[in-house]
PQR file with spaces between the fields and no chain letter, atoms N, CA, C, O and H, PARSE charges and radii, in Angstrom:
ATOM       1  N    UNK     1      61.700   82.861  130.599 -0.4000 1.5000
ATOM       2  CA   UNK     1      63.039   82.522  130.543 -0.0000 2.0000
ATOM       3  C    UNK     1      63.305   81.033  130.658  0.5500 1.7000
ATOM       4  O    UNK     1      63.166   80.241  129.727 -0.5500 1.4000
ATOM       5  N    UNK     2      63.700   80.725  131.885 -0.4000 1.5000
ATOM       6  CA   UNK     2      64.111   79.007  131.943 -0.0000 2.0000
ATOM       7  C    UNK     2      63.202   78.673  132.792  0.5500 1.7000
ATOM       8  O    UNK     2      62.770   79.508  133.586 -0.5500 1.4000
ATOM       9  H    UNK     2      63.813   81.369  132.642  0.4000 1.0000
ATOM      10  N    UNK     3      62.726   77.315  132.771 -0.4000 1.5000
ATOM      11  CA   UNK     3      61.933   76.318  133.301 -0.0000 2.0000
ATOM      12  C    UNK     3      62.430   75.352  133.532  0.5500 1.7000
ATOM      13  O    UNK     3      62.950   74.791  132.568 -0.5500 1.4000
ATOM      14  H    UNK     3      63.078   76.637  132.126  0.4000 1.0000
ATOM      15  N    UNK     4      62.552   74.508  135.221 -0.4000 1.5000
ATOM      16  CA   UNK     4      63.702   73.616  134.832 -0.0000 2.0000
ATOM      17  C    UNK     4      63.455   72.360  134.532  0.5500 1.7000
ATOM      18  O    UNK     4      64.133   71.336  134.612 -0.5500 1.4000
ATOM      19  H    UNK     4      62.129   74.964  136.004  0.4000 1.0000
ATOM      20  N    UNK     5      62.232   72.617  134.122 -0.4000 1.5000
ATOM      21  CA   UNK     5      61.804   71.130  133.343 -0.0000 2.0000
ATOM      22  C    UNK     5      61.662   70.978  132.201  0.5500 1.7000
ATOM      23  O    UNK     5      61.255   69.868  131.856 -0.5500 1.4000
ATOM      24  H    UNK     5      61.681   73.448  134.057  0.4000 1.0000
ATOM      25  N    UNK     6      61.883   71.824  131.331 -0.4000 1.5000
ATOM      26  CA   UNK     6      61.484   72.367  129.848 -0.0000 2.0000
ATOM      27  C    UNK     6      62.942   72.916  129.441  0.5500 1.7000
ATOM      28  O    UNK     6      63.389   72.657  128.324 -0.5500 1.4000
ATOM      29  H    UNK     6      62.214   72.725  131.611  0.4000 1.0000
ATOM      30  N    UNK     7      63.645   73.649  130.332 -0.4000 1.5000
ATOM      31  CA   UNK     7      64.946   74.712  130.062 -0.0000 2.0000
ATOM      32  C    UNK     7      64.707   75.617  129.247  0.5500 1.7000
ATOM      33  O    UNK     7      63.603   76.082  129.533 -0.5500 1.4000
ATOM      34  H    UNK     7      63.282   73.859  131.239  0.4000 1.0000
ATOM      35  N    UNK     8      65.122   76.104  128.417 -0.4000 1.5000
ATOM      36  CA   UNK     8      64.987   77.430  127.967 -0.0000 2.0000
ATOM      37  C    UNK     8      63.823   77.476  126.047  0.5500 1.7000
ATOM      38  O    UNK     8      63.732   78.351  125.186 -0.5500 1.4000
ATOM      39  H    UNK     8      66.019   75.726  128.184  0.4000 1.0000
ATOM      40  N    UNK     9      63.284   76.276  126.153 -0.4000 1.5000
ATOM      41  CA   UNK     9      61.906   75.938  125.189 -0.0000 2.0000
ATOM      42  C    UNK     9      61.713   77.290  124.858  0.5500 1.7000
ATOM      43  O    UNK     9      62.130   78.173  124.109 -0.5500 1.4000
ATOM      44  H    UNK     9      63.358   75.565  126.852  0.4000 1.0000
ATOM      45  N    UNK    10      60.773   77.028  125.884 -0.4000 1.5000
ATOM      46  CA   UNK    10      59.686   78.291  126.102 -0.0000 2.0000
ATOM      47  C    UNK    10      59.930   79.386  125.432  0.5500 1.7000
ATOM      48  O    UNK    10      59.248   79.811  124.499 -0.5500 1.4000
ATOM      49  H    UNK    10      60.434   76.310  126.493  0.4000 1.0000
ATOM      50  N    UNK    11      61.290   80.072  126.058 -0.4000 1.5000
ATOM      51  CA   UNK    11      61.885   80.857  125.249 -0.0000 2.0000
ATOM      52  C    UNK    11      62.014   81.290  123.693  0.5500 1.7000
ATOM      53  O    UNK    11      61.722   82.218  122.939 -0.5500 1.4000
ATOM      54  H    UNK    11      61.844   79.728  126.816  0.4000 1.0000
ATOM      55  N    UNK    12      62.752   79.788  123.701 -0.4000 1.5000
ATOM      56  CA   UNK    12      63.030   79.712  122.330 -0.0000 2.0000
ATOM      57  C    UNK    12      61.917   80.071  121.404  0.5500 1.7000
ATOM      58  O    UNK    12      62.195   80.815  120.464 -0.5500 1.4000
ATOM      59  H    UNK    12      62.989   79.034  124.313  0.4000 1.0000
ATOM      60  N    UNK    13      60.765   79.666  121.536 -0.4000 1.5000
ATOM      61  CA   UNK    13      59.871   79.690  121.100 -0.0000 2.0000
ATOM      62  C    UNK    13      58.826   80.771  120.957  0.5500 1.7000
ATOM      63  O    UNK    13      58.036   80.976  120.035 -0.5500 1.4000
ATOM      64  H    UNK    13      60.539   79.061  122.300  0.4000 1.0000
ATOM      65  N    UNK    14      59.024   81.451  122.162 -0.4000 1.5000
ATOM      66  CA   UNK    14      58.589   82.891  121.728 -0.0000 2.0000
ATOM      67  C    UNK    14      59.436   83.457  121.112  0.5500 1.7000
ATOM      68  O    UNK    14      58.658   84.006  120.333 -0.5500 1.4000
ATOM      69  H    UNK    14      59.665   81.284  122.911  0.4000 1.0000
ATOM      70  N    UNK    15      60.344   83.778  120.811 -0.4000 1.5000
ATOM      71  CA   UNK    15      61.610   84.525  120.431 -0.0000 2.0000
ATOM      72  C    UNK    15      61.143   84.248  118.472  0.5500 1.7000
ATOM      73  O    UNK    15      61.132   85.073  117.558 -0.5500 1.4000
ATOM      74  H    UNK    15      60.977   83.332  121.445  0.4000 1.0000
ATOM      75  N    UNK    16      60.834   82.831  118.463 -0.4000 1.5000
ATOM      76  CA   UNK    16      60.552   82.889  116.799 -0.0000 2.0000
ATOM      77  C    UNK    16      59.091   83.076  116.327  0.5500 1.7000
ATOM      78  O    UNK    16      58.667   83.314  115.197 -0.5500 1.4000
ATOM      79  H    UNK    16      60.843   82.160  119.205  0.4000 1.0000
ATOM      80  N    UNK    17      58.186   82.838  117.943 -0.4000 1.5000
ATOM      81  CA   UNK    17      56.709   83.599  117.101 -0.0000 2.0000
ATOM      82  C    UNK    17      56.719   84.869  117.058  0.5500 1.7000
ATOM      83  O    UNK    17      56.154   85.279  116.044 -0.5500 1.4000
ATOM      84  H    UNK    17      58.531   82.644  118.861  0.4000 1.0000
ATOM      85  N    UNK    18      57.244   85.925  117.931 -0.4000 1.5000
ATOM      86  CA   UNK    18      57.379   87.046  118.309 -0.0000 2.0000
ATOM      87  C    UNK    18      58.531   87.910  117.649  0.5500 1.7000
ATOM      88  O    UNK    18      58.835   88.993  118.148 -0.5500 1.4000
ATOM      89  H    UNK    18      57.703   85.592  118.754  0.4000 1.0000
ATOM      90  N    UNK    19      59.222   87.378  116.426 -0.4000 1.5000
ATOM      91  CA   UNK    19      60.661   88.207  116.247 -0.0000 2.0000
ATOM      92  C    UNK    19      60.731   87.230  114.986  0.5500 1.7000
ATOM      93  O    UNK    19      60.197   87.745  114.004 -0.5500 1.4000
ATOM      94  H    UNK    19      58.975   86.498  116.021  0.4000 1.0000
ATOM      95  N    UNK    20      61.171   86.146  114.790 -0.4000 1.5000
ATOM      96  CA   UNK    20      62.107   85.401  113.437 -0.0000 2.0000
ATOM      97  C    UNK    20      60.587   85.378  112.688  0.5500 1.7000
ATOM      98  O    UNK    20      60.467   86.296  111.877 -0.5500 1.4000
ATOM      99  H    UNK    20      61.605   85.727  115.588  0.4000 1.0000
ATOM     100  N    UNK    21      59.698   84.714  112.783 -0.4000 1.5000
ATOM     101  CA   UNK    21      58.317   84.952  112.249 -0.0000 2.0000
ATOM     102  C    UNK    21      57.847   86.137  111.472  0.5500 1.7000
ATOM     103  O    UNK    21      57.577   86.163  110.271 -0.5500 1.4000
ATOM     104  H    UNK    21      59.795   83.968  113.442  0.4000 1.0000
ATOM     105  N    UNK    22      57.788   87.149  112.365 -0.4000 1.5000
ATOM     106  CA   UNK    22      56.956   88.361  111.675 -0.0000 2.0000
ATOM     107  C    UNK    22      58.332   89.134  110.649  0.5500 1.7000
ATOM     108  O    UNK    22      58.193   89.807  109.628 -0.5500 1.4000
ATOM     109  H    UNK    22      58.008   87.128  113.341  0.4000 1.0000
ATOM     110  N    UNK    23      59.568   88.760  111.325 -0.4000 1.5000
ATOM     111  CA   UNK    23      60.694   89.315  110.430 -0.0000 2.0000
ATOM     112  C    UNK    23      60.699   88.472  108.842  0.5500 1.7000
ATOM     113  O    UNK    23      60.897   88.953  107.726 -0.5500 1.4000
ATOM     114  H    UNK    23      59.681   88.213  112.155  0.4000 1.0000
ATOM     115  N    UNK    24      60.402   87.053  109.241 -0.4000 1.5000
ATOM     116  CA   UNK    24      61.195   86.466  108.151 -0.0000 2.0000
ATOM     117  C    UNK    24      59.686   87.086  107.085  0.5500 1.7000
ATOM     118  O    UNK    24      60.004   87.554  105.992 -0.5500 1.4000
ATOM     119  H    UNK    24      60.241   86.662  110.148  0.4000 1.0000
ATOM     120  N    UNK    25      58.369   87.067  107.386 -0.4000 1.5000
ATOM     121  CA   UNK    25      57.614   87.715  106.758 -0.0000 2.0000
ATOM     122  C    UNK    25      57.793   89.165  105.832  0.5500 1.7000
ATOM     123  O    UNK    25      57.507   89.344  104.648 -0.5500 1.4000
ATOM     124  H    UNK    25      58.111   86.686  108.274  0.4000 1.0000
ATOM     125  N    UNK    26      58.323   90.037  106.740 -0.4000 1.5000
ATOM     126  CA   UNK    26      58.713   91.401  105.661 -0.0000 2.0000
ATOM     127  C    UNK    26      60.010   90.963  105.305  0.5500 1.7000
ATOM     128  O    UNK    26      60.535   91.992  104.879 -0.5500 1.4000
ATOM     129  H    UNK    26      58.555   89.891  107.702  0.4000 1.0000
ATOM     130  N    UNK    27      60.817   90.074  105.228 -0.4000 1.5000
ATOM     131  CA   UNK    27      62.030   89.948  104.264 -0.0000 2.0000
ATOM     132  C    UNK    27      61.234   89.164  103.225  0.5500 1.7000
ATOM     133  O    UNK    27      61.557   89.475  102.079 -0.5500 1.4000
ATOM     134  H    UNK    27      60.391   89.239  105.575  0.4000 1.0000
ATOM     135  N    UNK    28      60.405   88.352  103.298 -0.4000 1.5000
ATOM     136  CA   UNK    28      59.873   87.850  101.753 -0.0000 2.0000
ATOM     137  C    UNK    28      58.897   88.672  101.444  0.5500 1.7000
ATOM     138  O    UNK    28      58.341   88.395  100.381 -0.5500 1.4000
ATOM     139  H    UNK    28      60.143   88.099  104.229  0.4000 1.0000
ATOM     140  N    UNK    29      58.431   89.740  102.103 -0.4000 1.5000
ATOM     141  CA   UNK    29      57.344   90.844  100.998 -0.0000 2.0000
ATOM     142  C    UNK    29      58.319   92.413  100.955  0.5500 1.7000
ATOM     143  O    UNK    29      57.933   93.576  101.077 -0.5500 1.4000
ATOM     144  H    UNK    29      58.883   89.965  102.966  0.4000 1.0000
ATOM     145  N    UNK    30      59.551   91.904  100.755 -0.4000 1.5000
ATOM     146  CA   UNK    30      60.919   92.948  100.830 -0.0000 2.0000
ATOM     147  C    UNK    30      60.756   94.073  101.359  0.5500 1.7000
ATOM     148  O    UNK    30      61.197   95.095  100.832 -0.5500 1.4000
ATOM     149  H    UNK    30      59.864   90.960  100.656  0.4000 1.0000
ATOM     150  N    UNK    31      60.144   94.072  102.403 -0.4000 1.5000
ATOM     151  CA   UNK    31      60.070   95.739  103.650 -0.0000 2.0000
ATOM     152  C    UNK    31      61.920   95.440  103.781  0.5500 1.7000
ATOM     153  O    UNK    31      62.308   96.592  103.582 -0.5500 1.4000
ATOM     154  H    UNK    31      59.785   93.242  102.831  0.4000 1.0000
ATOM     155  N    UNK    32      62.796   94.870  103.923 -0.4000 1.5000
ATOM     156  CA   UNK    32      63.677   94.417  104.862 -0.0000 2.0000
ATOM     157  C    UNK    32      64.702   93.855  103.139  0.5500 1.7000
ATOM     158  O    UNK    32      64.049   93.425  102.189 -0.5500 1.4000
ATOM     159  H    UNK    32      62.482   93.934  104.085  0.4000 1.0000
ATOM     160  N    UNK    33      66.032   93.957  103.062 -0.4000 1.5000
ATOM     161  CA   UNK    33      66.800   93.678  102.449 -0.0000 2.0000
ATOM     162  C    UNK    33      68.301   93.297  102.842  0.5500 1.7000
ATOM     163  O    UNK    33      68.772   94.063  103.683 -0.5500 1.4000
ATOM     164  H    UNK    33      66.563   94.307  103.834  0.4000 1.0000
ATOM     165  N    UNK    34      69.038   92.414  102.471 -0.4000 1.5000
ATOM     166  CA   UNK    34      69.846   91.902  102.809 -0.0000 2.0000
ATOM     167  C    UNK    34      71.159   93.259  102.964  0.5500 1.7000
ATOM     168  O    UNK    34      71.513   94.006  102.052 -0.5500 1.4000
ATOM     169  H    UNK    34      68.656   91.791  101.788  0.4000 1.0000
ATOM     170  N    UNK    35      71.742   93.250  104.573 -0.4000 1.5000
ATOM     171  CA   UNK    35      72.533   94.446  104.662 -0.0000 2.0000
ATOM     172  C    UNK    35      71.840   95.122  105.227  0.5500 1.7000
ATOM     173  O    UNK    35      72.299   95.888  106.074 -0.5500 1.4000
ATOM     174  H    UNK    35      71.453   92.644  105.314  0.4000 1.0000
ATOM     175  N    UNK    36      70.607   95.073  104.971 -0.4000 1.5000
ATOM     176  CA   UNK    36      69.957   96.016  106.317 -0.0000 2.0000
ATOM     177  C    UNK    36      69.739   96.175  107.637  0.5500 1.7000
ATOM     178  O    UNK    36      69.327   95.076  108.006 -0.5500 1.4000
ATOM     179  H    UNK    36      70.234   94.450  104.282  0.4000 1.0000
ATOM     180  N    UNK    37      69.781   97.064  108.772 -0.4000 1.5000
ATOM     181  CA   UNK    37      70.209   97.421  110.280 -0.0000 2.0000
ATOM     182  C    UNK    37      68.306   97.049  110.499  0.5500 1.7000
ATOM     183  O    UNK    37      67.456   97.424  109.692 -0.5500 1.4000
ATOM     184  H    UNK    37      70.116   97.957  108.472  0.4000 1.0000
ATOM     185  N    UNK    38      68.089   96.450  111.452 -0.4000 1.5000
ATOM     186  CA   UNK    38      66.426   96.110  111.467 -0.0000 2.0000
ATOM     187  C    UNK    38      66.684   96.823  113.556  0.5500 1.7000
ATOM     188  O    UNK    38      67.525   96.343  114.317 -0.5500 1.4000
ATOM     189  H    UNK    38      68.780   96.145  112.107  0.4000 1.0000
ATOM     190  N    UNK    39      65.740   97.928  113.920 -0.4000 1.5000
ATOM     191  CA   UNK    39      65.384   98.138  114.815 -0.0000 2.0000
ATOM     192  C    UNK    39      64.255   97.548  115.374  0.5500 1.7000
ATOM     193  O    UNK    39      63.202   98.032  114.959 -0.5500 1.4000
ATOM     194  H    UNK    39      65.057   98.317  113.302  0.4000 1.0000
ATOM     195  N    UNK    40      64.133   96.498  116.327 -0.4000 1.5000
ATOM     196  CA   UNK    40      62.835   96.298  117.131 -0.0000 2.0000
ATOM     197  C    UNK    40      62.441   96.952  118.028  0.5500 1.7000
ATOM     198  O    UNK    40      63.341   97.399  118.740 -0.5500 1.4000
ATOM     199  H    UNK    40      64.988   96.105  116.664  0.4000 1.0000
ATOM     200  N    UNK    41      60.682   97.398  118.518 -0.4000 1.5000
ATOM     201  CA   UNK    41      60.557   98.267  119.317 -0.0000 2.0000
ATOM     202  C    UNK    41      59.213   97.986  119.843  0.5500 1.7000
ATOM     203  O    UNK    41      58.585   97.216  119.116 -0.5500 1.4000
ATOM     204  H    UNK    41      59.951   97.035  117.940  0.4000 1.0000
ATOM     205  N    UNK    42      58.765   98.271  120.594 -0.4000 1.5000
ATOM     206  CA   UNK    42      57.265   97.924  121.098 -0.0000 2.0000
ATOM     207  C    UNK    42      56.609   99.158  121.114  0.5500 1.7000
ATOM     208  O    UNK    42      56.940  100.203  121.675 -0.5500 1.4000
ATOM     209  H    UNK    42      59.275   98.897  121.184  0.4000 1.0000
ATOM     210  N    UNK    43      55.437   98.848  120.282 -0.4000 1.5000
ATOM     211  CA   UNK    43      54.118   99.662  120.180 -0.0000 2.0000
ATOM     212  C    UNK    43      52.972   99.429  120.534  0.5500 1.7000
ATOM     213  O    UNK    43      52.617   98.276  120.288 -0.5500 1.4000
ATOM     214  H    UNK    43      55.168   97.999  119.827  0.4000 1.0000
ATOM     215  N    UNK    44      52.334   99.982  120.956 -0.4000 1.5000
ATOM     216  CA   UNK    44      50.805   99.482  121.978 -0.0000 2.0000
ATOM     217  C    UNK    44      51.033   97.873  121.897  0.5500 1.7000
ATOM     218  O    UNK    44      50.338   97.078  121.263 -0.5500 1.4000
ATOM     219  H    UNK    44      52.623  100.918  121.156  0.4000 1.0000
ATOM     220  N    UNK    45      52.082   97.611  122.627 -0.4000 1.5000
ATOM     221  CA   UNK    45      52.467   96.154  123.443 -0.0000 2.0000
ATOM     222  C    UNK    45      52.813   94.839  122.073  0.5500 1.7000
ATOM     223  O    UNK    45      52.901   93.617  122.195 -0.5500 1.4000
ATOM     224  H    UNK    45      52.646   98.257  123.142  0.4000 1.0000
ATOM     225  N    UNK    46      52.917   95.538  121.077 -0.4000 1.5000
ATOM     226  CA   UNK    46      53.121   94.807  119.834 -0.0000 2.0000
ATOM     227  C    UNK    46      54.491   94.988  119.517  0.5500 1.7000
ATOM     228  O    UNK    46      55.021   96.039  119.879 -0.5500 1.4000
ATOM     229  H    UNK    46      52.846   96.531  120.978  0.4000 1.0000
ATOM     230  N    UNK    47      55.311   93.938  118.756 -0.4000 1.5000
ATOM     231  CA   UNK    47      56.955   94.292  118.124 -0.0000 2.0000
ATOM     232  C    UNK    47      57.083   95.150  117.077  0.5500 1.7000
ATOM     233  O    UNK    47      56.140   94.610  116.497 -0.5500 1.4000
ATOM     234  H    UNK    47      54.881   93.084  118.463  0.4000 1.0000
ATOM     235  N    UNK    48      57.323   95.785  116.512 -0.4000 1.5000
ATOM     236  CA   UNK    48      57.520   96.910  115.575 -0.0000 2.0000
ATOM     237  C    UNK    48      58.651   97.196  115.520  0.5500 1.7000
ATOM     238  O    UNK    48      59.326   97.760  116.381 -0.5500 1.4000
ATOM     239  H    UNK    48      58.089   96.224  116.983  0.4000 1.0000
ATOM     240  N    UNK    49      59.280   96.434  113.393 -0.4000 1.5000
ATOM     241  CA   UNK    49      60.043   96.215  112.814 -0.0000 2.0000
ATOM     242  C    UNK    49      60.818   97.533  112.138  0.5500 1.7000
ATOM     243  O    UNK    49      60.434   97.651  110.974 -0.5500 1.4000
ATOM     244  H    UNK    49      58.731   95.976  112.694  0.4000 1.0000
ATOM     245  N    UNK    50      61.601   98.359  112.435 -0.4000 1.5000
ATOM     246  CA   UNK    50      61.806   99.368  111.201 -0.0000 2.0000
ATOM     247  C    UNK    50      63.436   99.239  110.795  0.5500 1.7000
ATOM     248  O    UNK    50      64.352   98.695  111.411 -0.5500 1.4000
ATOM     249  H    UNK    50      61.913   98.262  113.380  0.4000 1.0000
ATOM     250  N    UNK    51      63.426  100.063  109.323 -0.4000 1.5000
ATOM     251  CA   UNK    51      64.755   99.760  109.324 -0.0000 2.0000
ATOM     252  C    UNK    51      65.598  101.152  110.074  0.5500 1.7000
ATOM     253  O    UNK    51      65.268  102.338  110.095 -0.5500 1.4000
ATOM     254  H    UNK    51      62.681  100.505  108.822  0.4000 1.0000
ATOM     255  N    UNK    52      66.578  100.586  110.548 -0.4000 1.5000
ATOM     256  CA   UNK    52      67.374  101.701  111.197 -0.0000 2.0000
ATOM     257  C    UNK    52      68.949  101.801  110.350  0.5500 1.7000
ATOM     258  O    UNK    52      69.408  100.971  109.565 -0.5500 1.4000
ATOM     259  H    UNK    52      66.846   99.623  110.531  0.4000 1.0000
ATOM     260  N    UNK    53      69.557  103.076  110.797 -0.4000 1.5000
ATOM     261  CA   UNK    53      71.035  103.235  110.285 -0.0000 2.0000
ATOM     262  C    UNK    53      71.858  102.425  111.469  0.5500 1.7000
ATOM     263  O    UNK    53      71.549  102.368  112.659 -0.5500 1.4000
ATOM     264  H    UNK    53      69.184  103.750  111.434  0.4000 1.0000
ATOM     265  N    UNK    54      72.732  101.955  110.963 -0.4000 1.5000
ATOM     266  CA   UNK    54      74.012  100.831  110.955 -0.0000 2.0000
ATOM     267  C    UNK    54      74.660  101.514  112.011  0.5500 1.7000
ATOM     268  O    UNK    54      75.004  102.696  112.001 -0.5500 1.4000
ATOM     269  H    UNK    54      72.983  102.001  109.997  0.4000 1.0000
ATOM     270  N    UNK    55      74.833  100.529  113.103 -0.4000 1.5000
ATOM     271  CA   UNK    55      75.574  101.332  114.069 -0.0000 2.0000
ATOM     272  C    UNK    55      77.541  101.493  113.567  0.5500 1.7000
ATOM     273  O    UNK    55      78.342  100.792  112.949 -0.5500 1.4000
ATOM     274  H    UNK    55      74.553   99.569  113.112  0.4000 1.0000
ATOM     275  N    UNK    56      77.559  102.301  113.998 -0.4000 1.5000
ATOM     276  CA   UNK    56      79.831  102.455  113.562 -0.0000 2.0000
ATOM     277  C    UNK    56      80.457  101.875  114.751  0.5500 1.7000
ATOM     278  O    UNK    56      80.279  102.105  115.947 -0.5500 1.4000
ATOM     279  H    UNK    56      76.908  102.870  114.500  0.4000 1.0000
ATOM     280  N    UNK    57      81.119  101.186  114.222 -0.4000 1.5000
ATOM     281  CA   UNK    57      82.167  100.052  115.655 -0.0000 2.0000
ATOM     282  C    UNK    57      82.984  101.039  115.989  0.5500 1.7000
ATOM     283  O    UNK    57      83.845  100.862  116.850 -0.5500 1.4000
ATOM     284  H    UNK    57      81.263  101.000  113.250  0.4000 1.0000
C-alpha cells in the first residue's frame, strides 16, 4: 500500500504489472473487446482475466 517515503509507488506499480499489463495484452490478442465487463479473480495465486455479464445499475 503506502510507504512514507515512496507514497503509494509501489502500489502503483504493481497494480500495472499485475492487472493493466496482462489486460492490455488480451485486448491486443482480442480475448477482451471494447464494451466488455472483464472479471478479475485469483487462481493458484495468479490473476485470472474472464469476461463477465455487465452488472444493471
Amino acid at each position: 500500500g503506502y510507504n512514507p517515503e515512496y507514497g503509494a509507488r509501489p502500489l502503483r506499480r504493481a497494480i500495472q504489472r499485475y492487472v493493466e499489463n496482462p489486460l492490455s495484452t488480451k485486448i491486443l490478442r482480442s480475448d477482451f473487446k471494447e464494451g466488455d465487463t472483464v472479471a478479475i479473480s485469483v487462481e493458484a495465486e495468479e490473476l485470472s482475466f474472464t469476461k463477465a455479464e455487465p452488472v444493471k445499475a
